[in-house]
C-alpha positions in Angstrom: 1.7 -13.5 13.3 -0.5 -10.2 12.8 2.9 -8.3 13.4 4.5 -10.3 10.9 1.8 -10.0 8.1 2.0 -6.2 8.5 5.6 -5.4 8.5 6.2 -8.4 5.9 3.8 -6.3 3.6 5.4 -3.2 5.3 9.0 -3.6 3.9 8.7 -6.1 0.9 6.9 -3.5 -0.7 9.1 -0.5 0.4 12.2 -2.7 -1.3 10.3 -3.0 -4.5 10.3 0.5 -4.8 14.2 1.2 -3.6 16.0 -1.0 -5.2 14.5 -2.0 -9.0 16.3 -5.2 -9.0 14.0 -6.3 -6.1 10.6 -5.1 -8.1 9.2 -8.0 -8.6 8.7 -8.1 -4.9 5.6 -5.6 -5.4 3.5 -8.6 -6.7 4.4 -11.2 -3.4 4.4 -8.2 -0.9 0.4 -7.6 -0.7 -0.4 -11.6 0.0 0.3 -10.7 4.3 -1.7 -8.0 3.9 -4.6 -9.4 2.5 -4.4 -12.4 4.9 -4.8 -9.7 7.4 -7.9 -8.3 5.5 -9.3 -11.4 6.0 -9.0 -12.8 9.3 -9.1 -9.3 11.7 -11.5 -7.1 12.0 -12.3 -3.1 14.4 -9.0 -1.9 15.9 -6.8 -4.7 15.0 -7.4 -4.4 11.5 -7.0 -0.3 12.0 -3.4 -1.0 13.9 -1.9 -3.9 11.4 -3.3 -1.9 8.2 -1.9 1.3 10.0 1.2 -0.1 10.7 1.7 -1.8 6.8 1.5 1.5 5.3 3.7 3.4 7.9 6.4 1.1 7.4 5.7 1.3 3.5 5.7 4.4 3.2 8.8 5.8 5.5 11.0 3.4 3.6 9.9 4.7 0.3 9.8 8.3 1.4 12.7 8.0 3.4 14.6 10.9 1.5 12.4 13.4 2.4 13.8 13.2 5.9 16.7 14.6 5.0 15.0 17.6 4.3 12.4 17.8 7.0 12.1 15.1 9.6 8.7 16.9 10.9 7.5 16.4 7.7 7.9 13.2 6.6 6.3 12.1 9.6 3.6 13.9 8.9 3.1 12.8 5.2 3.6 9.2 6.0 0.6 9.0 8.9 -1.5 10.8 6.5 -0.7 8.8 3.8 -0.9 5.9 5.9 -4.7 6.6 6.4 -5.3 6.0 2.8 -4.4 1.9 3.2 -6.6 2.0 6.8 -9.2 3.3 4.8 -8.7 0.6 1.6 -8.3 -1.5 4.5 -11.9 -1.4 5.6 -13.7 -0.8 2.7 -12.0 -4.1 1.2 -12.9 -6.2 4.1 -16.4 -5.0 3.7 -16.4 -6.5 0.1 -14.8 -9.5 1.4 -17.5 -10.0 4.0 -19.9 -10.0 1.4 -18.8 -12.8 -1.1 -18.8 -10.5 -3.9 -16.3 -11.0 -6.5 -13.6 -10.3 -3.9 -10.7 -10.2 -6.1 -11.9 -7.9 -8.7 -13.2 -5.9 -6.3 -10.4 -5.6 -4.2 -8.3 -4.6 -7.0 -10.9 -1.7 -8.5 -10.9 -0.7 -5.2 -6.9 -0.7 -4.9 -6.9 1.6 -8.2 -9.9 3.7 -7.4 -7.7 4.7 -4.2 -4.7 5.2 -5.9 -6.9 7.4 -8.6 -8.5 9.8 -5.7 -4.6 9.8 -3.8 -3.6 11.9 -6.8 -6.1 13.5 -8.4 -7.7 15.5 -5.0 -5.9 18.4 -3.9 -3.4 17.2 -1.4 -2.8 14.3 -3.4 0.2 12.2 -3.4 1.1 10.1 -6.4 5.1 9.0 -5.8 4.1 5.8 -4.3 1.6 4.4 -6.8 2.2 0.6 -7.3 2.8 0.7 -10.5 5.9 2.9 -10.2 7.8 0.3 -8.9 7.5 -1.6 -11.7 9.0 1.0 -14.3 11.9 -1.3 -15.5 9.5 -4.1 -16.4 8.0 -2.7 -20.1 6.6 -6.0 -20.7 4.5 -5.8 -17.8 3.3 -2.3 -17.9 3.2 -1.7 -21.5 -0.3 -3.5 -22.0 -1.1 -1.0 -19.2 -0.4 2.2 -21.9 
């Protein structure tokens, strides 16, 4: 079931990026994930987390393969580490009872904030790319 959650999350979001007829996807593909956030805790969360964001990410980034294999690997475990990390710091929040879903999703944007504004920052995969074709979603957002 863990497996599914994470490459559910994995994928769904990964098509909401690749193909903008499925971008509404983005807004379903978090609810595994955050079932995992709640029910597993040490290593497993670390490995399903882990595992969400690989597969997230190396179907987004998929492209850059064709220019360096070595390197996309590279970029996707590292950017990988940024959802382990969101991981744990949101189930820490969720432990304690406070205001969970507000502060899961400041937490969500703080992450993406820091992703691209330190210096080996990556912003291609922000969530709110994928949904570029909906201007009545994101315009409130300008």
């Amino acid at each position: 079931m863990n497996f599914l959650c994470a490459t559910s999350t994995g994928i769904l979001a990964a098509l909401s990026f690749n193909f903008p007829s499925l971008s509404f996807l983005i807004w379903f593909s978090f609810v595994p994930f955050f079932f995992l956030l709640e029910n597993l805790r040490g290593v497993y969360l670390f490995f399903y987390s882990f595992l969400a964001a690989f597969l997230f990410f190396f179907f987004s980034l998929f492209w850059i393969g064709y220019v360096t294999k070595l390197g996309l690997f590279f970029l996707v475990i590292y950017l990988s580490f940024w959802w382990v990390l969101f991981a744990f710091i949101a189930k820490f929040f969720i432990s304690k009872k406070f205001c969970e879903v507000y502060s899961i999703a400041f937490l969500w944007i703080i992450f993406e904030f820091l992703q691209e504004s330190i210096k080996w920052g990556f912003s291609w995969t922000n969530l709110g790319y994928s949904q570029y074709l909906n201007s009545f979603i994101i315009q409130p957002a300008d």
